[in-house]
C-alpha positions in Angstrom: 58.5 17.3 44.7 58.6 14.0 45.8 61.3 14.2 48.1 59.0 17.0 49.7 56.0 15.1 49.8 57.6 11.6 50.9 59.0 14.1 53.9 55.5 15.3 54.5 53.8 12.4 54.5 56.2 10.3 57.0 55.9 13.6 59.3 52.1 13.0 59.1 51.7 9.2 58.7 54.0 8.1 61.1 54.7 10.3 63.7 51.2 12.8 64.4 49.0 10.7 63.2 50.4 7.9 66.1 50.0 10.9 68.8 46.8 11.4 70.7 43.5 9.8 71.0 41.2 11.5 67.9 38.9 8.9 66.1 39.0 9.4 62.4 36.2 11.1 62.3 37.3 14.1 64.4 40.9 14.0 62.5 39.1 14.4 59.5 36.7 17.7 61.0 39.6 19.1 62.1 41.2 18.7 59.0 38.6 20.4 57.1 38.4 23.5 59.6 42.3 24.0 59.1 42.2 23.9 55.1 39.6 26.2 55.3 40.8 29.0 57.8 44.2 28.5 55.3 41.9 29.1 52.4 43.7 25.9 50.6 41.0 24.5 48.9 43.0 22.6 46.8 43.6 20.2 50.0 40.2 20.0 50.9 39.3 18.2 47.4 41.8 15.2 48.7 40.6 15.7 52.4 37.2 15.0 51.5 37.7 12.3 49.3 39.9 10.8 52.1 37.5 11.0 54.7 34.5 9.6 52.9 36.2 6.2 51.8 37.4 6.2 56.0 33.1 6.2 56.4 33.1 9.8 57.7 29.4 11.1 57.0 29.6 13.9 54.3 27.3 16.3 56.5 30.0 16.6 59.2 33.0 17.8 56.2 30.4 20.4 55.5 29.1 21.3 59.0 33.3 21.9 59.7 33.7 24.1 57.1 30.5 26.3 58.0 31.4 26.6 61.6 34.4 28.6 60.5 32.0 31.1 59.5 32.1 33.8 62.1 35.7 33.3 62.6 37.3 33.9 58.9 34.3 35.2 57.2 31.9 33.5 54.8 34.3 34.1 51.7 36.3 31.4 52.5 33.9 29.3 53.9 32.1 29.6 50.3 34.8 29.0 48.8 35.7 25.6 51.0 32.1 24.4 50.4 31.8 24.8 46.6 35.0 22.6 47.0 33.3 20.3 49.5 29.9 20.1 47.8 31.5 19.3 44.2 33.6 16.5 46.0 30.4 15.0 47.5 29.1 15.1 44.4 31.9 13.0 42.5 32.0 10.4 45.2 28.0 9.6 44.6 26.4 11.5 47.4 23.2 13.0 46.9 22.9 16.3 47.2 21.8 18.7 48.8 22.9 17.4 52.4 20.1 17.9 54.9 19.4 21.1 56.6 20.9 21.6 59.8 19.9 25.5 61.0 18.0 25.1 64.0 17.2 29.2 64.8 15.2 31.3 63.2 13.8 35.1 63.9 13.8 36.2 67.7 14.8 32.7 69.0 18.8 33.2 67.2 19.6 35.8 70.0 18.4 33.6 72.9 18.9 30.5 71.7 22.9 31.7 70.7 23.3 33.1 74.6 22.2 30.0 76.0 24.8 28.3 74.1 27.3 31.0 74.9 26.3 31.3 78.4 27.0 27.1 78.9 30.5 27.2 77.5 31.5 30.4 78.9 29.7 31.0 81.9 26.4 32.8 83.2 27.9 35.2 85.1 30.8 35.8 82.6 28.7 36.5 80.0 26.5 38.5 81.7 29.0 40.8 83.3 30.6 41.1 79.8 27.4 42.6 78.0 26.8 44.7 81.5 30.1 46.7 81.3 30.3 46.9 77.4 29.3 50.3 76.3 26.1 51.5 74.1 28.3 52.1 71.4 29.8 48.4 71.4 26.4 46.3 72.7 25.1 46.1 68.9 28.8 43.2 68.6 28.0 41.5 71.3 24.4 41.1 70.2 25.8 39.9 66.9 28.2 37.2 69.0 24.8 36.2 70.5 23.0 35.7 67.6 25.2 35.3 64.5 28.2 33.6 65.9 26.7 30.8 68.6 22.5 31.1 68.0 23.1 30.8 64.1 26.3 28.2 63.7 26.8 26.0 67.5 23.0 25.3 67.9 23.2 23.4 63.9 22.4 19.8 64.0 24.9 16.6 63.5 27.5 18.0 65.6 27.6 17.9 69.3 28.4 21.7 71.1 32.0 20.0 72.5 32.9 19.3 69.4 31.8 22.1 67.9 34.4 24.1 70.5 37.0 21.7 69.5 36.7 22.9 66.0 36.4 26.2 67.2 39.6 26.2 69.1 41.3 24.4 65.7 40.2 27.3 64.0 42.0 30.2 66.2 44.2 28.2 66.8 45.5 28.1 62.8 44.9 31.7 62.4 47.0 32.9 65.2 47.3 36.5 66.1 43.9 36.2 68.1 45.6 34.7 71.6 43.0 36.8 73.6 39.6 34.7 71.6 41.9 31.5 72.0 42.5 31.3 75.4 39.1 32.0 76.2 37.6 29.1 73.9 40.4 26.9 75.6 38.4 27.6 78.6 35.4 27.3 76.7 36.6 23.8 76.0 37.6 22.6 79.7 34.1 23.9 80.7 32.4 21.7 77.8 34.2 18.6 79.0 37.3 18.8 76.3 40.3 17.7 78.4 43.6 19.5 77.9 45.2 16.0 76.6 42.3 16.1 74.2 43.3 19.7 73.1 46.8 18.7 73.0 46.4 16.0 70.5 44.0 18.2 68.3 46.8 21.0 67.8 49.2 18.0 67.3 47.0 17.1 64.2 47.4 20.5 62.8 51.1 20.8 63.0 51.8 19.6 59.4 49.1 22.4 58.0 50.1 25.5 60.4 53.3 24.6 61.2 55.2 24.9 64.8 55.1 28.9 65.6 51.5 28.6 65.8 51.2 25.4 67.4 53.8 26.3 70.2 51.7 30.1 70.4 48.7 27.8 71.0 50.5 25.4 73.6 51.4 27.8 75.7 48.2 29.3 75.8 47.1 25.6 76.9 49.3 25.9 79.5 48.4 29.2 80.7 44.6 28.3 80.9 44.8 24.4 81.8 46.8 25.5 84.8 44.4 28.0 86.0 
């Protein structure tokens, strides 16, 4: 075992962790949205402890984790923030953390297009929801509402970053390469430059490994080149 980790660690320490331009504090988001699309919770215990003594605010671990939600479910993201929220707790911070839901009633549908419509497109969303049949319209309303009016329009954590963590997240679960490349685009259009993408699937090689992360790159390719 610690042959294994001593491997690991170098892999991480010296070589990724030199690649890229990602502050600590995005590292560390990052982090946390991988560990908890894996459903490794065990690793999020040390993640968090990690990041806090780095000065990473403990709302941003959490606000990671919950902007998985749509995207693995909210089983695992439970699970991730018992984890989280029991860390926090160890380390001396207060609980709970500050609300950050901005949406409520009616206003989670409009507000959540808004959002969807900035990263995506007007037109592209609007062309989407014109040719989706009756039968389907009730998802996309969902997307609308659920997916950006009820997690990207939280607090603490700015919409490009929020798509950053997004992409992470696809990115780790692989088999979605449709959703990714369109929240690669999603990330151009929010200002997220390709090197900027390149270095955040760099960070996740030691936790997805390189199938996933070469799946992903060439779907960087593919999109960055359009």
């Amino acid at each position: 075992m610690e042959e294994f980790q001593k491997i690991i660690n170098n892999f991480k320490e010296n070589e990724v962790s030199k690649y890229g331009s990602l502050n600590r504090e995005i590292k560390a988001m990052i982090s946390i949205v991988v560990l908890t699309t894996l459903g490794t919770v065990k690793e999020i215990k040390k993640e968090v402890k990690t990041s806090l003594e780095a000065g990473v605010l403990p709302e941003l671990l959490s606000e990671s984790a919950i902007q998985c939600t749509p995207y693995v479910g909210y089983s695992k993201v439970e699970e991730a923030l018992e984890v989280i929220y029991v860390t926090l707790k160890e380390n001396g911070v207060e609980l709970p953390l500050k609300k950050q839901s901005k949406t409520v009633g009616e206003k989670r549908f409009i507000k959540g297009l808004s959002v969807q419509q900035s990263i995506f497109g007007k037109d592209r969303i609007k062309n989407m929801r014109i040719s989706e049949p009756d039968d389907l319209m009730h998802i996309k309303d969902y997307l609308s509402a659920y997916c950006f009016g009820d997690f990207y329009t939280r607090g603490i954590v700015a919409l490009n970053v929020r798509e950053l963590l997004t992409f992470c997240c696809l990115a780790t679960l692989g088999g979605c390469e449709p959703q990714l490349k369109a929240h690669i685009a999603g990330n151009l259009n929010v200002g997220n430059r390709r090197d900027e993408l390149l270095s955040a699937i760099t960070w996740c090689i030691p936790y997805i490994g390189f199938p996933r992360t070469l799946n992903t790159i060439n779907c960087i390719n593919e999109i960055a080149e359009k």
